[in-house]
Backbone as CSV, one residue per row, in Angstrom:
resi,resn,N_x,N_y,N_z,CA_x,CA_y,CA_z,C_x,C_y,C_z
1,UNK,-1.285,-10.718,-14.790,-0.023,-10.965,-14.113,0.823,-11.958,-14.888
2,UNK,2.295,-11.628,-14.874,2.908,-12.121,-15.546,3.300,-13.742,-15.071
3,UNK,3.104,-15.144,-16.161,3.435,-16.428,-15.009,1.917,-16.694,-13.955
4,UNK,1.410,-16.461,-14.201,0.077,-17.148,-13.643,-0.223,-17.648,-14.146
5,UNK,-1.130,-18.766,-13.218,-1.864,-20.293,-13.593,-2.857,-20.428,-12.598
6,UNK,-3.931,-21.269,-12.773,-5.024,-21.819,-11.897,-4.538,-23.248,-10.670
7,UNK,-4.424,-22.364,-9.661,-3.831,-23.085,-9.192,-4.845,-24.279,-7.951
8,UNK,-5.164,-25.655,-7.390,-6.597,-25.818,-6.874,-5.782,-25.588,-5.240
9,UNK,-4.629,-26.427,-5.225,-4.000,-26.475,-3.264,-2.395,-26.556,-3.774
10,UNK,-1.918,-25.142,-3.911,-0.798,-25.160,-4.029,0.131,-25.990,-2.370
11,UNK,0.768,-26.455,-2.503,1.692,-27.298,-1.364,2.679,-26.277,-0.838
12,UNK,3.099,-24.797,-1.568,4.472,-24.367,-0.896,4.172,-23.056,-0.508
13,UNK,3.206,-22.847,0.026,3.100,-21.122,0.317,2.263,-21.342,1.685
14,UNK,2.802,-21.692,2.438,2.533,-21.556,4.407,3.453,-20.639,4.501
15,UNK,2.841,-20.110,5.949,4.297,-18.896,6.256,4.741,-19.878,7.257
16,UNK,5.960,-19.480,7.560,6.510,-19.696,8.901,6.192,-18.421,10.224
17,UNK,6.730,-17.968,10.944,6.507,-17.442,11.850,7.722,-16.412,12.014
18,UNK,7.340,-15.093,12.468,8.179,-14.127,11.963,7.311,-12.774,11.862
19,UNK,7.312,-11.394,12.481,7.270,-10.480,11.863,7.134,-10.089,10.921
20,UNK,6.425,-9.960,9.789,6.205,-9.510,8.816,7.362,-10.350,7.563
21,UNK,7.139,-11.761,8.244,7.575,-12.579,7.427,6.596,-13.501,6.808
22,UNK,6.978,-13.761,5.580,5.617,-14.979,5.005,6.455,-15.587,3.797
23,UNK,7.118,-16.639,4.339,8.258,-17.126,3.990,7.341,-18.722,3.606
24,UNK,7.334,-19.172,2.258,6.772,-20.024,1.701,7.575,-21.550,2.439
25,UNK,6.800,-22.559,2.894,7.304,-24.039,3.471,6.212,-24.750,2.902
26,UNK,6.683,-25.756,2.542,5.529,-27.059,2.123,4.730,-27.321,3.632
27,UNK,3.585,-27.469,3.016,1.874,-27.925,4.059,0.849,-28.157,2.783
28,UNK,0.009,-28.891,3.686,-1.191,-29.151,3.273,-2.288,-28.284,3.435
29,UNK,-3.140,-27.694,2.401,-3.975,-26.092,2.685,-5.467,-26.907,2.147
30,UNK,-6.222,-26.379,2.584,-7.377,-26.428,1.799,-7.776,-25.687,0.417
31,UNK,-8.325,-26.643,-0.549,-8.426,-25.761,-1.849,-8.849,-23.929,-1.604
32,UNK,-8.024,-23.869,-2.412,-8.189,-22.348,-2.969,-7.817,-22.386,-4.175
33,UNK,-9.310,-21.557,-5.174,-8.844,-20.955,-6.856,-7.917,-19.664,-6.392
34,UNK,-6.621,-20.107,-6.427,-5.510,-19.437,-6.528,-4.298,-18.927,-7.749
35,UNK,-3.671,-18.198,-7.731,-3.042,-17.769,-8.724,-1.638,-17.624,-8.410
36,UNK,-0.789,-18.677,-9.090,0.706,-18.018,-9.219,1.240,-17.413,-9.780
37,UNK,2.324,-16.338,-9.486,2.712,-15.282,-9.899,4.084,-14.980,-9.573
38,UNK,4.761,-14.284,-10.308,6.287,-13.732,-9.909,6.604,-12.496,-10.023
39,UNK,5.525,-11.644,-10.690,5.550,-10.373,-11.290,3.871,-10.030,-11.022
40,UNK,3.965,-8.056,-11.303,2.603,-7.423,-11.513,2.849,-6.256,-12.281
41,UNK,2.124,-6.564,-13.929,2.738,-5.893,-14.894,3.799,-6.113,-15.016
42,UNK,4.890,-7.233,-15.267,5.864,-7.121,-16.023,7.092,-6.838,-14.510
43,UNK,6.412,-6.335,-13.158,7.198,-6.201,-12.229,7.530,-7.337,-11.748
44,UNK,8.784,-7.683,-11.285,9.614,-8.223,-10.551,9.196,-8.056,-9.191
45,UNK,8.554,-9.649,-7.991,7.887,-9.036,-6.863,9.001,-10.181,-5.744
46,UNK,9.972,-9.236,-5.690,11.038,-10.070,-4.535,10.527,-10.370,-3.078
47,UNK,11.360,-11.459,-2.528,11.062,-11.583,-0.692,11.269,-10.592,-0.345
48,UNK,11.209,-9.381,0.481,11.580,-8.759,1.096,12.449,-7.669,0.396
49,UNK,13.389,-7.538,0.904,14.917,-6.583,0.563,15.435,-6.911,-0.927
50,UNK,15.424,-8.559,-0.664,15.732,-9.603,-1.604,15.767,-9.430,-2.959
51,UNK,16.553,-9.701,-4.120,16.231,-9.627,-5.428,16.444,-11.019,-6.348
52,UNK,16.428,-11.900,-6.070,15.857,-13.068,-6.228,14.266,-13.235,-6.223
53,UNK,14.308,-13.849,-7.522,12.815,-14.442,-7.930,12.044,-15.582,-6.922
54,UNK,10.880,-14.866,-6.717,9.630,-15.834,-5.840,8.627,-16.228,-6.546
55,UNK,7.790,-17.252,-5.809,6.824,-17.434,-6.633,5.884,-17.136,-5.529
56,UNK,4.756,-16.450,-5.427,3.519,-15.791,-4.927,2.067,-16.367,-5.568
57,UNK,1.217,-16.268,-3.949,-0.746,-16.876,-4.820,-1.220,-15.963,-4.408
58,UNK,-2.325,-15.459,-5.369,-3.421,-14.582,-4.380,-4.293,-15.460,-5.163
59,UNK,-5.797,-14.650,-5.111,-6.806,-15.185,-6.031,-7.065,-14.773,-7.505
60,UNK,-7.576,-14.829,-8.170,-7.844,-14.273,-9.710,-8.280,-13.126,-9.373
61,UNK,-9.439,-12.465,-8.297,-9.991,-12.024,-8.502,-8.957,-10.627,-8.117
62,UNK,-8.298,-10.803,-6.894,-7.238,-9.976,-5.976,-6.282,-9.992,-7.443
63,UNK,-5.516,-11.039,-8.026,-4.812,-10.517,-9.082,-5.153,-9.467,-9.773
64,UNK,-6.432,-9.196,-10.764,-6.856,-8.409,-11.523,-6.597,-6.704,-10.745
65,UNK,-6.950,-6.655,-9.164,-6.659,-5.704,-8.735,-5.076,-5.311,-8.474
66,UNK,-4.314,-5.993,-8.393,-3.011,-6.199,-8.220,-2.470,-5.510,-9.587
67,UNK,-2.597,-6.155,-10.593,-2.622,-5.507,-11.778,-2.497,-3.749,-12.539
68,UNK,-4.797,-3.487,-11.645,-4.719,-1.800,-11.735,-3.952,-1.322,-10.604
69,UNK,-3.616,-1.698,-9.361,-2.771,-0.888,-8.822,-1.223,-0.938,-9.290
70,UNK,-1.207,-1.764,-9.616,0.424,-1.706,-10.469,0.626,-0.471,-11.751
71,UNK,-0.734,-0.516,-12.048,-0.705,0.566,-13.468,-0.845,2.075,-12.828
72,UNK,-1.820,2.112,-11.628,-1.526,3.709,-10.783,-0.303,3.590,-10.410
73,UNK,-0.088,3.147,-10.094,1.872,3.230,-9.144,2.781,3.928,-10.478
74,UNK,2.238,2.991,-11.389,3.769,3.545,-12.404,3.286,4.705,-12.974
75,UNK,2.030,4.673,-13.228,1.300,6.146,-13.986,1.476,7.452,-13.225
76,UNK,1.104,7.433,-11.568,1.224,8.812,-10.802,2.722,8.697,-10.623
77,UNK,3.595,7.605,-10.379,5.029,7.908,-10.189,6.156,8.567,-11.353
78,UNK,5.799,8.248,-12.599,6.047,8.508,-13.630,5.744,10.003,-13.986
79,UNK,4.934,10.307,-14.016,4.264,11.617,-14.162,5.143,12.571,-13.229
80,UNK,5.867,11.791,-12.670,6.937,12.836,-11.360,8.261,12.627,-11.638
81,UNK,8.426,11.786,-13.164,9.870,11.338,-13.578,10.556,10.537,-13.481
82,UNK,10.114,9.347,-12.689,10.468,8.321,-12.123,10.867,7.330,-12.416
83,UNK,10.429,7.129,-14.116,10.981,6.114,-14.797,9.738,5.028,-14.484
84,UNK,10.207,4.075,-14.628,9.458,2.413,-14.811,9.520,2.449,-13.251
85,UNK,8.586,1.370,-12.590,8.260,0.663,-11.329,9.285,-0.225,-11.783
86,UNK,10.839,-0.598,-11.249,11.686,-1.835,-11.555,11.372,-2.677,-10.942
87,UNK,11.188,-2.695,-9.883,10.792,-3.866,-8.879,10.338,-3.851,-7.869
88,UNK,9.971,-4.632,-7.512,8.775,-4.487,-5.447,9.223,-5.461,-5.042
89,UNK,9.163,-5.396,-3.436,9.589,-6.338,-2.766,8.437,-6.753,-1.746
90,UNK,8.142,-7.769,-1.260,6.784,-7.986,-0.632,7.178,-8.951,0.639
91,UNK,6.552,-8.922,2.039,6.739,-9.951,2.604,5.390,-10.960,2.924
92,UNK,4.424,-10.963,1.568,3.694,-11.987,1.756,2.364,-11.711,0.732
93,UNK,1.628,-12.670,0.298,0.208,-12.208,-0.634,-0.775,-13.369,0.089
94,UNK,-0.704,-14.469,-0.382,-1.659,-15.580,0.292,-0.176,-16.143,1.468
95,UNK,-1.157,-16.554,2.468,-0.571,-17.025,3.218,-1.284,-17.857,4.293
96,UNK,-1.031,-19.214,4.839,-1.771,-20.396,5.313,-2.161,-19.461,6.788
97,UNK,-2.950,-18.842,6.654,-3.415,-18.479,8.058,-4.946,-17.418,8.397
98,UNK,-5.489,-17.230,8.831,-7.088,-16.382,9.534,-6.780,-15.209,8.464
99,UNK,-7.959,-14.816,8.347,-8.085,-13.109,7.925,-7.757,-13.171,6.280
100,UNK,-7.739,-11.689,5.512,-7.556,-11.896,4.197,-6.224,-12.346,3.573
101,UNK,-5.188,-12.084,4.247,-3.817,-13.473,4.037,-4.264,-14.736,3.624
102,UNK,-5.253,-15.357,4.305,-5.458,-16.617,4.103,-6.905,-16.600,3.326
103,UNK,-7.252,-15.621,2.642,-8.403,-15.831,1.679,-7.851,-15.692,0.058
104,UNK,-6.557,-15.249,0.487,-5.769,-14.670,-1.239,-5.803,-13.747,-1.532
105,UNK,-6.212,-12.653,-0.522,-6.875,-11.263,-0.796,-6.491,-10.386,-0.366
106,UNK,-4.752,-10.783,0.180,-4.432,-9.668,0.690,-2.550,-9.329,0.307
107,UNK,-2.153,-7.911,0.262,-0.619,-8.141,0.009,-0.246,-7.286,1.087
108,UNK,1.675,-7.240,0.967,2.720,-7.021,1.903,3.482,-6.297,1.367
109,UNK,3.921,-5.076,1.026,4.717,-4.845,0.400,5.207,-3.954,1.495
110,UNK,6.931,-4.524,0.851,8.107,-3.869,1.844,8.943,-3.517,1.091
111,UNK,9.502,-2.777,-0.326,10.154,-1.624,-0.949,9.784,-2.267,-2.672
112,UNK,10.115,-0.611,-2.564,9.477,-0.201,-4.501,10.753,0.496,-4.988
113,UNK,11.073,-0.052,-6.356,12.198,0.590,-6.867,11.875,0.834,-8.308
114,UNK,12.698,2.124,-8.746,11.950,2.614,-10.042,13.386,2.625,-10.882
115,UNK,13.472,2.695,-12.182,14.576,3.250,-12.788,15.193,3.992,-12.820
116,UNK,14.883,5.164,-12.044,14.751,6.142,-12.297,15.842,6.441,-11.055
117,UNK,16.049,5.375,-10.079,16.906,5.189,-9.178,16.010,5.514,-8.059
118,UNK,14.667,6.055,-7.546,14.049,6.310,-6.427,13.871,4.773,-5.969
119,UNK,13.973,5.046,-4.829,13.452,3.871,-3.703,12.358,4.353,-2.676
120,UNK,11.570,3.382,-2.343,10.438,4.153,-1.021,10.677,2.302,-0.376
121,UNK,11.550,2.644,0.568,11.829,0.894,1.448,10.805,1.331,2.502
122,UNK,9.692,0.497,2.952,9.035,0.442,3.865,9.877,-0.296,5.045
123,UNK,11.083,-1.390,4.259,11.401,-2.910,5.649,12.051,-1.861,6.381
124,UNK,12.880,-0.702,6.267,13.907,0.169,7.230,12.902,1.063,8.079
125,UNK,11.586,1.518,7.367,10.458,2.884,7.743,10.681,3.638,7.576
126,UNK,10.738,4.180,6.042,10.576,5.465,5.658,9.097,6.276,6.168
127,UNK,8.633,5.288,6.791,7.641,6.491,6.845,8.057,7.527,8.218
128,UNK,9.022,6.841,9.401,9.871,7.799,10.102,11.056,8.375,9.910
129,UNK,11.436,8.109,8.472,12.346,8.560,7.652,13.310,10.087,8.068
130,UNK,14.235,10.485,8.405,14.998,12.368,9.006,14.457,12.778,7.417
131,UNK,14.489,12.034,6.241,14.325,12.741,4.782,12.474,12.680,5.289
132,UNK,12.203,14.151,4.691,11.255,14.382,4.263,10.756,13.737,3.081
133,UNK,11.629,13.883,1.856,11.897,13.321,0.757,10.998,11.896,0.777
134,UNK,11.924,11.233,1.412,11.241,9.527,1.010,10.160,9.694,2.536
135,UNK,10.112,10.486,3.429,8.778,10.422,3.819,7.556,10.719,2.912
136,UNK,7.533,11.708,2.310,6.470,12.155,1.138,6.086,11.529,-0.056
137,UNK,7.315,10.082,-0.365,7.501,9.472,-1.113,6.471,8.344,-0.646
138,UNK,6.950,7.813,0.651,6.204,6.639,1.419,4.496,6.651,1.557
139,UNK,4.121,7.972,1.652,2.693,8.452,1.479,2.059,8.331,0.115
140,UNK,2.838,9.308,-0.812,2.523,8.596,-2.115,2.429,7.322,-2.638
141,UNK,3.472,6.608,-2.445,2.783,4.728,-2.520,1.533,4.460,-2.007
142,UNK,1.523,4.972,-0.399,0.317,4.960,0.093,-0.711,4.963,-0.785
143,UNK,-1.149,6.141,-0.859,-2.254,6.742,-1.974,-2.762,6.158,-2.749
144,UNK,-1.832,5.332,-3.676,-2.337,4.497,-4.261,-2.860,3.463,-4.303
145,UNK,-1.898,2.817,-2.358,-2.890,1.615,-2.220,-4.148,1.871,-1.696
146,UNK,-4.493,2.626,-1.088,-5.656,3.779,-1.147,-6.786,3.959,-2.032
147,UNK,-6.042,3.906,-3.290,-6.707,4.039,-4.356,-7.634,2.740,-4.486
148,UNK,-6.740,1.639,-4.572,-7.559,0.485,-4.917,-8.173,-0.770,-4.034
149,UNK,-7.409,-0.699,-2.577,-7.861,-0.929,-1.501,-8.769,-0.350,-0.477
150,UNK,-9.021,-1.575,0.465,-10.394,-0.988,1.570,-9.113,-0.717,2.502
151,UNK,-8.486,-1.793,3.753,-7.786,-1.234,4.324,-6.236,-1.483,3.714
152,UNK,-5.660,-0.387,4.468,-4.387,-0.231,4.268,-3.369,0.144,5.602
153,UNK,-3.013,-0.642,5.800,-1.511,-0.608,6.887,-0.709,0.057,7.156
154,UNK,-0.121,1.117,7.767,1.203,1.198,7.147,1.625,1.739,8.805
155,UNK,3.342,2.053,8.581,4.193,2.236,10.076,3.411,2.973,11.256
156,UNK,2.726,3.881,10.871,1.710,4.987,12.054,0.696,4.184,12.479
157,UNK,0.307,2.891,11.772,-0.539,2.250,12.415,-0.210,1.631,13.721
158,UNK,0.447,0.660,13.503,1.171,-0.040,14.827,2.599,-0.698,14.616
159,UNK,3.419,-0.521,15.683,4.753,-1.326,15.047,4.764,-2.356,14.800
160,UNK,4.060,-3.538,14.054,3.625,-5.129,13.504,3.984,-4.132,12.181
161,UNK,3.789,-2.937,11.433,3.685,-2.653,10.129,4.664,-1.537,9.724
162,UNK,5.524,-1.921,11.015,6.869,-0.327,10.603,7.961,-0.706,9.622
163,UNK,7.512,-1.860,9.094,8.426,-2.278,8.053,7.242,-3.025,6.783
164,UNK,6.657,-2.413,6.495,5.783,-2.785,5.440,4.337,-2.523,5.828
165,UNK,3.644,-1.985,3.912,2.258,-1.928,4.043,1.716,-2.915,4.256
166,UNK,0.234,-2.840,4.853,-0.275,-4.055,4.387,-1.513,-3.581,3.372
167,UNK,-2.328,-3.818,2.484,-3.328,-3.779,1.878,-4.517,-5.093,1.678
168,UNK,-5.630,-4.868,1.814,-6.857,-5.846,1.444,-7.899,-5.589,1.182
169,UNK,-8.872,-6.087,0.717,-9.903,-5.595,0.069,-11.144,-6.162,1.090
170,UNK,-11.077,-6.479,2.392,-11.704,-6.425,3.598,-12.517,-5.191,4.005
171,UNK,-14.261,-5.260,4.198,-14.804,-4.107,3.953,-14.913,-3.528,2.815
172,UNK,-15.010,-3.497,1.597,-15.352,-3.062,0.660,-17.082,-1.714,0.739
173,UNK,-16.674,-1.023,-0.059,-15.842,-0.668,-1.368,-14.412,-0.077,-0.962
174,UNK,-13.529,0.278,-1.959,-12.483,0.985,-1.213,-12.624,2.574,-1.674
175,UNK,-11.664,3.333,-1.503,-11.669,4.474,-0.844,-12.242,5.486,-0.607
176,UNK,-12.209,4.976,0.953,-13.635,6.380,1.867,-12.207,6.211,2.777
177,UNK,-12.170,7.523,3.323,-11.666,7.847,4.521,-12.020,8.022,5.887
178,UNK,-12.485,7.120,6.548,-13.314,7.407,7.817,-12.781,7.942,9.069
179,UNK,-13.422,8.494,9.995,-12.673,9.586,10.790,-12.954,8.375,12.119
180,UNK,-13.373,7.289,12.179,-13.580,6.178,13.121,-12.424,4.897,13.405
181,UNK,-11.583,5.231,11.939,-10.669,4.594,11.114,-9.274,4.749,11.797
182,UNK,-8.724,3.979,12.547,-7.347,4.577,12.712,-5.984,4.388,11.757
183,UNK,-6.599,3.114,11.548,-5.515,3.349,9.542,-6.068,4.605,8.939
184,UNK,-7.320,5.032,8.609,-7.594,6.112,7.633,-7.405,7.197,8.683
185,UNK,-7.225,7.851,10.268,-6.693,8.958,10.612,-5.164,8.954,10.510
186,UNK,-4.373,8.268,10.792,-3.182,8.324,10.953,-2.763,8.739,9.471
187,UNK,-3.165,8.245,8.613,-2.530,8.483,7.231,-2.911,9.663,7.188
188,UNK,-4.306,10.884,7.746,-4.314,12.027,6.984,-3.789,12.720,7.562
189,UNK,-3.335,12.514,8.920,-2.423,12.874,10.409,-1.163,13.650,9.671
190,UNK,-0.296,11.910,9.241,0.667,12.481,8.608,0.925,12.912,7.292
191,UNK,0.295,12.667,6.888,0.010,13.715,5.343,0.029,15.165,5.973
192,UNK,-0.880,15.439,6.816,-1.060,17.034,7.324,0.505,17.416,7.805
193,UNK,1.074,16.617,8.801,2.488,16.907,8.782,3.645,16.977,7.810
194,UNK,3.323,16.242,6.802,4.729,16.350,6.211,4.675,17.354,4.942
195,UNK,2.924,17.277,4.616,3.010,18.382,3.204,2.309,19.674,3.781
196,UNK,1.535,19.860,4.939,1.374,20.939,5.316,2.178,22.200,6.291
197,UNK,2.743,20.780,7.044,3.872,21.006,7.991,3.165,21.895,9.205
198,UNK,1.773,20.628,9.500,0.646,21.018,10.594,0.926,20.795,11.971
199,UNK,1.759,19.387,11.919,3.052,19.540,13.791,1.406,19.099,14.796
200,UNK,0.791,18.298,14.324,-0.412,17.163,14.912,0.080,16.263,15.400
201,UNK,-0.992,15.778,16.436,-0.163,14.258,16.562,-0.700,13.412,15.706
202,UNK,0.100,11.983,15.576,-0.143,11.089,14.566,-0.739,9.983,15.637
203,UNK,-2.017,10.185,16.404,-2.246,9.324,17.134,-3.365,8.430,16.660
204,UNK,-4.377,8.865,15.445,-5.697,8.142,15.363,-6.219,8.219,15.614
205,UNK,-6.751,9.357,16.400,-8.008,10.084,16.879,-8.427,11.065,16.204
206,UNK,-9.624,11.476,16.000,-10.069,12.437,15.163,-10.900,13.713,15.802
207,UNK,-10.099,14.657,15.814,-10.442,16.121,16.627,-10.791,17.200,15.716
208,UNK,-10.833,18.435,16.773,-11.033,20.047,16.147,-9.466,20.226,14.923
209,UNK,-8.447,19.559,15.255,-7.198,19.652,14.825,-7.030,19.010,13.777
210,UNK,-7.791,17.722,13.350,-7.258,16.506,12.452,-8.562,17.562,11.514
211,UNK,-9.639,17.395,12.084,-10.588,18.190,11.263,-10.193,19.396,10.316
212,UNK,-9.414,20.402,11.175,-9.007,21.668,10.442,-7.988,21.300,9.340
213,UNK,-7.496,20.339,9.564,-5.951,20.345,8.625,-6.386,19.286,7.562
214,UNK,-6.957,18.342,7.723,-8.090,18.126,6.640,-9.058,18.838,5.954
215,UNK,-9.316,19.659,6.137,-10.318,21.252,5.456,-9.200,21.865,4.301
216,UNK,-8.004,22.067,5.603,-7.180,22.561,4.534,-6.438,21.793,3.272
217,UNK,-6.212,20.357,3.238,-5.644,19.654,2.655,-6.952,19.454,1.214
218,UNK,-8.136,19.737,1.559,-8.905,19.549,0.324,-9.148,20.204,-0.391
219,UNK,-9.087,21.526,0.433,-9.049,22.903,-0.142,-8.297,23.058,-1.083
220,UNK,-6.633,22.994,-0.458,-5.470,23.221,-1.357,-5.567,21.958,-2.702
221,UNK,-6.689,20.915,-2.205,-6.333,20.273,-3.919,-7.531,20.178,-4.655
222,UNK,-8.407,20.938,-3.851,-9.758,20.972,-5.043,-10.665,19.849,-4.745
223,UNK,-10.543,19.582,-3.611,-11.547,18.172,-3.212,-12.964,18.694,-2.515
224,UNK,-13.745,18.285,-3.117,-15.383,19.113,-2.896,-16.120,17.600,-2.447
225,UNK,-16.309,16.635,-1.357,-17.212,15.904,-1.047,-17.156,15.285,0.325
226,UNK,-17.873,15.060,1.130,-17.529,14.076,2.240,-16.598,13.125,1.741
227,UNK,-15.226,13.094,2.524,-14.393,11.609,2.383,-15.066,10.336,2.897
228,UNK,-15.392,10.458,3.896,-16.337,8.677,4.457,-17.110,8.551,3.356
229,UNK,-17.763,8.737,2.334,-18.759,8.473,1.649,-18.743,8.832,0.128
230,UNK,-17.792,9.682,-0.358,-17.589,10.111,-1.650,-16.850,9.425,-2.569
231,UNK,-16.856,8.665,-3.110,-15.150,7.614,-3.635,-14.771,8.669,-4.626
232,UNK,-15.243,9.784,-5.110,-14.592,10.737,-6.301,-13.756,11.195,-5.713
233,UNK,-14.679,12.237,-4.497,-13.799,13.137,-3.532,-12.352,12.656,-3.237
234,UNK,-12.481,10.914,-2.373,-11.459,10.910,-1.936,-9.890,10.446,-2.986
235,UNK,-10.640,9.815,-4.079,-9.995,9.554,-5.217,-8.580,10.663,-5.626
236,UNK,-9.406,11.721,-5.804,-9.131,13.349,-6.235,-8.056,13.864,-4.686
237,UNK,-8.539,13.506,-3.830,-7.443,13.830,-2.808,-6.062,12.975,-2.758
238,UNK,-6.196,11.684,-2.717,-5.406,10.529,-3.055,-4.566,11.173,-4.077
239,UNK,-5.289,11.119,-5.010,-3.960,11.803,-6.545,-3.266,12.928,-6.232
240,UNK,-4.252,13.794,-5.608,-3.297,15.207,-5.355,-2.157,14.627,-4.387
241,UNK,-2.160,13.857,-3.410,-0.960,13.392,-2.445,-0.160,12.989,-3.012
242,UNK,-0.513,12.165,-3.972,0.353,11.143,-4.414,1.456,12.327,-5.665
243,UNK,0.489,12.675,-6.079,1.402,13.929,-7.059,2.288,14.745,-6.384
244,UNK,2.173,15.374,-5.635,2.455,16.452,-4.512,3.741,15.141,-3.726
245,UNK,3.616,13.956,-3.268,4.746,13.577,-2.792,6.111,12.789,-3.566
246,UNK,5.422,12.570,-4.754,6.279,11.815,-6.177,6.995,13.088,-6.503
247,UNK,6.972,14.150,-6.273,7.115,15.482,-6.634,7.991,16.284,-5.378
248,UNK,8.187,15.406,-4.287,8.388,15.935,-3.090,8.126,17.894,-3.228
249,UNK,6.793,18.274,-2.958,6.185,19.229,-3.056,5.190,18.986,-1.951
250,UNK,5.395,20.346,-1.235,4.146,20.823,-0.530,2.744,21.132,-0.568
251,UNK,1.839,20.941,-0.151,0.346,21.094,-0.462,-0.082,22.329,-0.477
């Protein structure tokens, strides 16, 4: 990461209070080997909407992953024409509070912009987007945090996240898709809706219905393994989404 340092009790990264805000104020934290940052790969990682420069901590270890998912993002987005990842916008990475926020281990991201002129804004919810377009788009980001994360957040989960993912590496290893999972049903929910155009509900329950349209979604991309338990299988499904929605293309 671009601008990182070893950091022992940084003083300016408490959140305040806010919705899917994590708005840096001076406090006193307990040590953390933390890492400052302003960029991932060379990206530009704004407040929010914002395009003004921040400064952001996670840990070394969460950086390094921060990193390979920065290199899938631009690699499967690219491959669809997209140009460079220009910039991300985030509403939080470490942050003074319970859970992996406050271990350094977790991020926020609320819009991705490419050169290429595509946008996928999570802060508005593309993922209830009238465009199909940047709905299929919003999934594809997905995918990738998918790729390198355990859980992952996003608007179908609950409205705390209709304006940004969340991702962490809580539960490890990452990607299995579990059918117990209501982050991991909702995402294959609406995947089945928008590239199969299966007309399910997006509730998080896992039926005869979520089952069938998942059969078909692995089928159509060549995915041969249990998802709860395969990390190839679900790997190989992940890419096909992510291709298939960078591509705004049907499954």
């Amino acid at each position: 990461m671009a601008g990182a340092g070893l950091l022992g009790v940084p003083t300016a990264a408490r959140a305040t209070t806010g919705r899917g805000s994590h708005v840096p104020a001076p406090a006193s934290m307990a040590p953390l080997d933390l890492i400052a940052f302003s960029s991932i790969q060379g990206v530009p990682v704004y407040y929010g909407l914002q395009t003004s420069p921040r400064t952001w901590y996670c840990t070394s270890t969460f950086s390094s992953r921060l990193q390979t998912w920065m290199s899938t993002l631009a690699s499967w987005s690219g491959a669809a024409g997209y140009g460079a990842v220009s910039s991300m916008g985030s509403a939080g990475f470490y942050v003074d509070k319970a859970g992996q926020h406050g271990a350094g281990t977790a991020m926020d991201v609320s819009i991705v912009r490419w050169t290429g002129g595509q946008v996928s804004d999570m802060f508005t919810g593309d993922h209830a987007s009238a465009s199909r377009t940047r709905r299929r788009r919003y999934f594809a980001v997905e995918a990738t945090l998918r790729q390198h994360f355990r859980f992952v957040l996003d608007g179908n989960y609950n409205a705390a996240h209709a304006n940004h993912f969340h991702a962490d590496v809580g539960g490890m290893p990452e990607r299995r898709l579990l059918q117990g999972s209501r982050s991991d049903v909702v995402y294959l929910q609406a995947v089945a809706n928008d590239f199969l155009g299966a007309g399910i509900a997006v509730d998080g329950i896992w039926g005869p219905q979520t089952q069938g349209q998942v059969d078909t979604l692995k089928s159509r991309l060549g995915v041969a393994g249990d998802l709860q338990t395969n990390q190839t299988a679900v790997g190989t499904l992940l890419r096909g989404i992510a291709a298939r929605g960078f591509a705004d293309q049907a499954i």
